[in-house]
N, C-alpha and C positions, 0 to 999 in steps of 0.2 A: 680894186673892184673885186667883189666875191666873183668863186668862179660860178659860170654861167652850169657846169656838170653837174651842181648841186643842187641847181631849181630844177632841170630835167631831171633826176632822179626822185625827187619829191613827188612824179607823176606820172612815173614809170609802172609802180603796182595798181597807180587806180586804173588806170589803160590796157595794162593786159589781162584785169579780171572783170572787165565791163564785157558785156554779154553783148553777140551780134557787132556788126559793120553800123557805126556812126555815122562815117562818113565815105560814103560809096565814091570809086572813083572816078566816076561820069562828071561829078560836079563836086573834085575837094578842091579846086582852085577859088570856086567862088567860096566855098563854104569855108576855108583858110580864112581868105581877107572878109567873111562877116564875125569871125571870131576874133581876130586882132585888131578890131572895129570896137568890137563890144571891151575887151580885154584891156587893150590898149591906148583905146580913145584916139588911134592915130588910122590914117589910111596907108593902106601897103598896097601893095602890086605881088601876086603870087601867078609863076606860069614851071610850067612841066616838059622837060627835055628829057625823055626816053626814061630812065630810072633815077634821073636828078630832080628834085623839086627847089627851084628857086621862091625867097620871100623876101622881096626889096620893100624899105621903109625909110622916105626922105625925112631926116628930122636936124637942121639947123643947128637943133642946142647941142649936137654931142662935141661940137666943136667951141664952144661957150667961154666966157672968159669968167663967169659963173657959177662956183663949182655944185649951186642948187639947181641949175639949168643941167649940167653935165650928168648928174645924179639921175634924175630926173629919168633923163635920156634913156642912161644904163638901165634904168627901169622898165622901161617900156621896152628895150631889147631882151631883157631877162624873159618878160612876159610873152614875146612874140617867141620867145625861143623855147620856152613851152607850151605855145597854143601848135607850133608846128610841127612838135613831137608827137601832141596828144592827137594831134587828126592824123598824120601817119602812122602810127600804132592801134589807131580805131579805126583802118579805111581799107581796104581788098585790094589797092595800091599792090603795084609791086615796087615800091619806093626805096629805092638805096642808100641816095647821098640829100642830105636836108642843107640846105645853102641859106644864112639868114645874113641878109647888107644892111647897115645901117651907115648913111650917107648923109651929107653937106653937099649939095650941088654946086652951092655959090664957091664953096673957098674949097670945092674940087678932095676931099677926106672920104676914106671908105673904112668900116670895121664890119670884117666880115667874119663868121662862124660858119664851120662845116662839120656835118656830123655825119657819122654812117650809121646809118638803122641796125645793123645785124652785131656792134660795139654794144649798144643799149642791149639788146638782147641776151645778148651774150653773159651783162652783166647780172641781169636778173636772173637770167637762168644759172646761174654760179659758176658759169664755164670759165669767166676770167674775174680775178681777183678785183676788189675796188681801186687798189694801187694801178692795178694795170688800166682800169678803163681811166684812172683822171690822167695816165699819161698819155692815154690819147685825145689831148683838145689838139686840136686845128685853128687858130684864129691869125686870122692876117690883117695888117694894117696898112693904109695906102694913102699915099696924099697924091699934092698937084704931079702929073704927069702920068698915069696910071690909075687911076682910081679910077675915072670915065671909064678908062679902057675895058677894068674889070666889070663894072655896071652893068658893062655892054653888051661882052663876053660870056653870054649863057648856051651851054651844050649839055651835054652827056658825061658825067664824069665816069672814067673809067677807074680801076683797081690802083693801078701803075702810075695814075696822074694823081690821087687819093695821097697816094705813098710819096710818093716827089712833095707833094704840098705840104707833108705833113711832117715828113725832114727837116725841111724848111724853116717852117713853124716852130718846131721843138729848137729850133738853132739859134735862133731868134731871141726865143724865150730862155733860153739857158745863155745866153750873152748876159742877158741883164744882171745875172751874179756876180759877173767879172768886167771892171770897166773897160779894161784895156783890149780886150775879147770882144766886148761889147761896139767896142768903138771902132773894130776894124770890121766885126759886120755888121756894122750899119755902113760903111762906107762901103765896100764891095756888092752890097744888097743882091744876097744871090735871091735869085728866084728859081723855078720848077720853068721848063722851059721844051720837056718833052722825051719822050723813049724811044729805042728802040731797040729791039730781040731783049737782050740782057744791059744796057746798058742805060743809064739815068743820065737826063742831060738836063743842067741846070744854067742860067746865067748869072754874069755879074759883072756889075757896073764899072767896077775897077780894075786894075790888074793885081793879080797874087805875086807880092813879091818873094826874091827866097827867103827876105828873112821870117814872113810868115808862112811861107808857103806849109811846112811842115804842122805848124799849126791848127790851120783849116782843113790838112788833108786830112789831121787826126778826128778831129771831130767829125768830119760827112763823113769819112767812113764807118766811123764809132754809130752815128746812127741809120745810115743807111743797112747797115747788119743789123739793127736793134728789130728797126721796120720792117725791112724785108722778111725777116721772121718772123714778127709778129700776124703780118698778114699774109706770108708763106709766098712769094713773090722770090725772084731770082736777080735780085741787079748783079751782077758781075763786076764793072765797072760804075764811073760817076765821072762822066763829062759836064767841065765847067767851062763855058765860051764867054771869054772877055766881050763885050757888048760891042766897046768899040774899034779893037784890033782884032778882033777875032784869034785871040791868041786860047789857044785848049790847055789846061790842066787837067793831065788824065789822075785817077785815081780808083787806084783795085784794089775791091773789095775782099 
């Protein structure tokens, strides 16, 4: 799948040299979902949690046995994922984090994209290089047992929870280079799980045995320094809680 960073940037300069507030923020909820209407040909669901703007779209075929159905799909998320750039970038919004779900309700999958508005900026305005900004995608994927959960799950994304998700992700995405790396975190499936003062707490499904342990420490720490700089944040530590013994793997940063 192309990356999704590369249509957002295709409509990045038309956005910031359009003149005047497009879309005022009294009404970019509805004005969202009649652009990914038009754009899309699909109906979405968009709502607003403090500085986070969620835009949920039910579409069956992303999960398709079909790969012109799956296509298809990715297409109308590419498209939704630039109708909700270009209304937050044209709107008096004070909008942070853009949250686009694209979901299967029946067989319970989620594929989600997260972006932070001031990343896009940043880029245009030359503050950070292009390599830096495509290394920050955020994309997470979910099936039965969680997927719902996430659906459901709409708040306020903070800075610190932004940065946990996006460790994550990067860890995720960089498994798939190596299978045997690959294969040990997809079974541990860590997730972002929550902060406090300095310290990053993630779960995971498994337990860290030692002969991986060393392993997986080097990597979350390798990028929890990467991120935390990036976005200038403090984790000190990275607590990781076995899901089902509650056993902690500390790891200092």
């Amino acid at each position: 799948m192309q990356p999704l960073k590369l249509f957002i940037l295709s409509i990045v300069l038309a956005c910031f040299v359009s003149c005047g507030v497009s879309y005022p923020k009294e009404n970019l909820t509805q004005e969202l979902e009649a652009l990914v209407k038009k754009e899309c040909e699909s109906d979405s669901k968009a709502s607003i949690f403090g500085k986070t703007l969620y835009l949920d779209m039910e579409l069956d075929t992303i999960t398709s046995k079909d790969q012109a159905q799956v296509s298809e799909a990715v297409k109308k998320m590419q498209s939704a994922v630039m109708s909700i750039t270009r209304v937050v970038l044209s709107s008096d919004s004070e909008i942070q984090y853009m949250v686009v779900s694209v979901f299967d309700k029946e067989k319970n999958v989620l594929f989600r994209i997260i972006q932070n508005i001031e990343d896009i900026k940043a880029y245009f305005y030359m503050r950070i290089s292009r390599g830096d900004y495509e290394s920050r995608s955020l994309m997470e994927i979910e099936g039965p047992g969680y997927a719902k959960i996430m659906i459901e799950d709409k708040h306020d994304i903070v800075p610190e929870e932004y940065v946990g998700r996006m460790i994550v992700s990067q860890i995720d995405m960089s498994s798939r280079s190596n299978p045997f790396f690959g294969a040990l975190i997809s079974m541990i499936r860590l997730k972002y799980a929550g902060n406090e003062d300095s310290v990053l707490i993630l779960s995971a499904a498994a337990e860290i045995d030692e002969k991986t342990e060393a392993l997986v420490k080097g990597i979350v720490a390798e990028e929890t320094k990467k991120y935390s700089e990036k976005y200038k944040l403090n984790f000190k530590v990275v607590k990781i809680i076995n899901t089902k013994n509650k056993k902690e793997t500390l790891i200092q940063i």
